[in-house]
N, C-alpha and C positions, 0 to 999 in steps of 0.2 A: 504494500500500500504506500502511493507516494506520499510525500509532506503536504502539499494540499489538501490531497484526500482528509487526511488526518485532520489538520487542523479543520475540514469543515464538519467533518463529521461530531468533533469533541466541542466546535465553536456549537452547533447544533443545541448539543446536550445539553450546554451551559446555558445556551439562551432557551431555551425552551423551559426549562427545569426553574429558571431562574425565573421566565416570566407568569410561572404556572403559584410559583408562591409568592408573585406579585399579586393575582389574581384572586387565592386564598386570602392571604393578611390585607388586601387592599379592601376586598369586598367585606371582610370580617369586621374593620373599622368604620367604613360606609353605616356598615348593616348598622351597627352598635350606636350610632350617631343618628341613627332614619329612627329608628324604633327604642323603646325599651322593654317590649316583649322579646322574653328571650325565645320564644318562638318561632316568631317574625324573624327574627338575626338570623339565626341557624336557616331556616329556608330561605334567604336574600343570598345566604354564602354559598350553601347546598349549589343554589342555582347559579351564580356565578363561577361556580367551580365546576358543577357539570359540562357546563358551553364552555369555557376555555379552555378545559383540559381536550374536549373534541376540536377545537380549532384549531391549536396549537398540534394535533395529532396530525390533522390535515394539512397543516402547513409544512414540518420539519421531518412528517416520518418518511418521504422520499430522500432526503439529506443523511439522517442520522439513524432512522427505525424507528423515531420516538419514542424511546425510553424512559426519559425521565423520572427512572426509577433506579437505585440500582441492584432491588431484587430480581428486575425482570432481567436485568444485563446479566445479572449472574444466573437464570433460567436460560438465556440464550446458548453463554459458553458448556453450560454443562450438557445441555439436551444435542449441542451440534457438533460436540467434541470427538464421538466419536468417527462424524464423518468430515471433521474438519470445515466444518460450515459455521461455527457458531465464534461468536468473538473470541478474538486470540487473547490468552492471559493479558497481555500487555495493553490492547485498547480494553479492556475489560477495566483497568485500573484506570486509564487514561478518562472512559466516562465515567466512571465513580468520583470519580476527582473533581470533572467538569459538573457534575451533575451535584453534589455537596457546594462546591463553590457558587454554583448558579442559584441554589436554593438559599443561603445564604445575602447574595445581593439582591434577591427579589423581595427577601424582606426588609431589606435597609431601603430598598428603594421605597415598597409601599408604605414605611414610616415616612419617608421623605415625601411622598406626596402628601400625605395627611399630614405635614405639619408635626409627626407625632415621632417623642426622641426615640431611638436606638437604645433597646435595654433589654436585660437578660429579664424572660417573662420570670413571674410569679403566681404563672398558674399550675399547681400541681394536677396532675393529670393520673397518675398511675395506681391502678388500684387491681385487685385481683380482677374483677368484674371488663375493666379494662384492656386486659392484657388478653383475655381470654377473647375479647372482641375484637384488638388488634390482631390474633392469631385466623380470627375467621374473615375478617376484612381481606387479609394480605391473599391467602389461603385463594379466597375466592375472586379475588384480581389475577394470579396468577393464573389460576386453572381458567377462566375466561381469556384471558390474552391467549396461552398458547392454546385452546382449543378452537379458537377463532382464527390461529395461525395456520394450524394443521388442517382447518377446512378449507385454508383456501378461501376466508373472504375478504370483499373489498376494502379498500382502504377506511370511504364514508362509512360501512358497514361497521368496523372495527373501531374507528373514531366515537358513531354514534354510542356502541355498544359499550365502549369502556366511560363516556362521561357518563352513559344513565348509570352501568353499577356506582360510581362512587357517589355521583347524587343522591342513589338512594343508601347508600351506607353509614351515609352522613346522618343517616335515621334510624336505619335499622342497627346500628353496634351505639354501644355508649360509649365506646372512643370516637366517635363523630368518622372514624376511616382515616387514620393517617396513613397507613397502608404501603409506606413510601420510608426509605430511612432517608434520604435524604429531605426530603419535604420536612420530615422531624426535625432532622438538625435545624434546619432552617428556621423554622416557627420557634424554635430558641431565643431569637434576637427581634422579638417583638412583644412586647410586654401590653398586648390587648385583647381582643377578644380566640382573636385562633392560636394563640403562643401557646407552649407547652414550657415547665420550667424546668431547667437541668436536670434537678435527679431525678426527674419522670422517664430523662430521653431510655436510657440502657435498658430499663424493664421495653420499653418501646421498641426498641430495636431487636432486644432476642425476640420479641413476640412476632415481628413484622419476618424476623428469617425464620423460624419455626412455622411460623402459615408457609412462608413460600416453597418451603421444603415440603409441606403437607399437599399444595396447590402441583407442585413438580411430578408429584407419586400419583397424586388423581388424574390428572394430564395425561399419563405414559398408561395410565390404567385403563382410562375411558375411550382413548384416540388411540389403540395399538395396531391400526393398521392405516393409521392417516400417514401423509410425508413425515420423515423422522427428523428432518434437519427444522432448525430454527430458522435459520436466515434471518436474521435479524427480525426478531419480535421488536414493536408490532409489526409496523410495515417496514419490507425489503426496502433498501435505499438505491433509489434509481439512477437521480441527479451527480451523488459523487462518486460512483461507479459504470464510468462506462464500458468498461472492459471486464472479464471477470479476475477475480481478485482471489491469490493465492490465502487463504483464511490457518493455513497452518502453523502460518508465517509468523 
């Protein structure tokens, strides 16, 4: 993969990733600001986070795959390794990297549009109750992506299909579906209505790779005779591959 390629594909992850938890923390402060039902909030963010995580899918998943996660990047390498199709260790790190860093300035940034300072939240979030709902969040983000991958459908299809789960997860689990470890890190440095506070993140984080491991096994269970390779969950990257690309590499 040349240098170009690269850096578009990890500039990809970063801005997509970065603007998807602009779109969370931004809407999250809106909401809190529109209403003081916390009802109202939660469905204003719900719904701004469904339609932009599908826009953003539509936009960058020719570029990158749209990942914006990096459970799903670590479902990619593992499901395509053994045919050499799934991310190489190395961009495996490289979008992990871009995808934690992007989620981190998309919340400084949606403080900065609100006027509101940059700070470590203070909302603790972690509870058994919690973790047990970040496991089925994650679980069932995964097993929908690549079930959706190994059928073979469309891009719109897979866009639409991955913002309605998390809009409606944002109701169905009492962790609202962070679902994402990087989205986590990120809602770190927002101390409003979607933050999470530091010692909440770790219990969040094994729960989020425990679902994805749980979502990886239902996947290979459910779909064993679908295409075996990943090729980049969600969608194949068109744009900065126009030749094929040695994936062992």
């Amino acid at each position: 993969m040349n240098t170009i390629t690269l850096l578009r594909r990890t500039g990809a992850e970063l801005l997509g990733t970065g603007l998807l938890v602009t779109v969370v923390v931004g809407s999250g402060i809106a909401a809190s600001r529109l209403s003081t039902d916390p009802g109202l909030q939660l469905l204003e963010n719900s719904i701004a986070t469904a339609l932009g995580l599908s826009v953003l899918i539509l936009l960058l998943g020719p570029v990158s795959g749209a990942h914006f996660n990096p459970v799903v990047s670590i479902a990619d390498t593992i499901l395509g390794r053994r045919h050499h199709t799934g991310l190489p260790l190395t961009l495996l790190a490289l979008y992990v990297v871009a995808q934690v860093v992007g989620a981190i300035g998309g919340a400084v940034l949606a403080n900065a549009m609100f006027a509101t300072p940059t700070a470590l939240s203070t909302t603790n979030r972690a509870t058994p109750s919690t973790f047990l709902a970040e496991i089925v969040a994650t679980a069932g983000l995964v097993l929908l992506i690549i079930g959706l991958t190994r059928a073979h459908r469309s891009t719109p299809v897979i866009a639409a299909a991955v913002g309605s789960y998390i809009g409606a997860a944002y109701w169905f689990t009492s962790s609202t579906s962070f679902a994402n470890p990087a989205v986590t890190i990120g809602r770190v440095f927002t101390d409003t209505f979607a933050g999470i506070a530091p010692d909440s993140v770790l219990p969040f984080l094994a729960a989020q790779l425990l679902g994805a491991g749980i979502g990886i096994v239902l996947a290979v269970l459910l779909f064993p005779h679908a295409a075996t390779t990943a090729d980049d969950l969600t969608v194949a990257p068109n744009l900065t591959d126009p030749a094929p690309i040695d994936r062992a590499g």
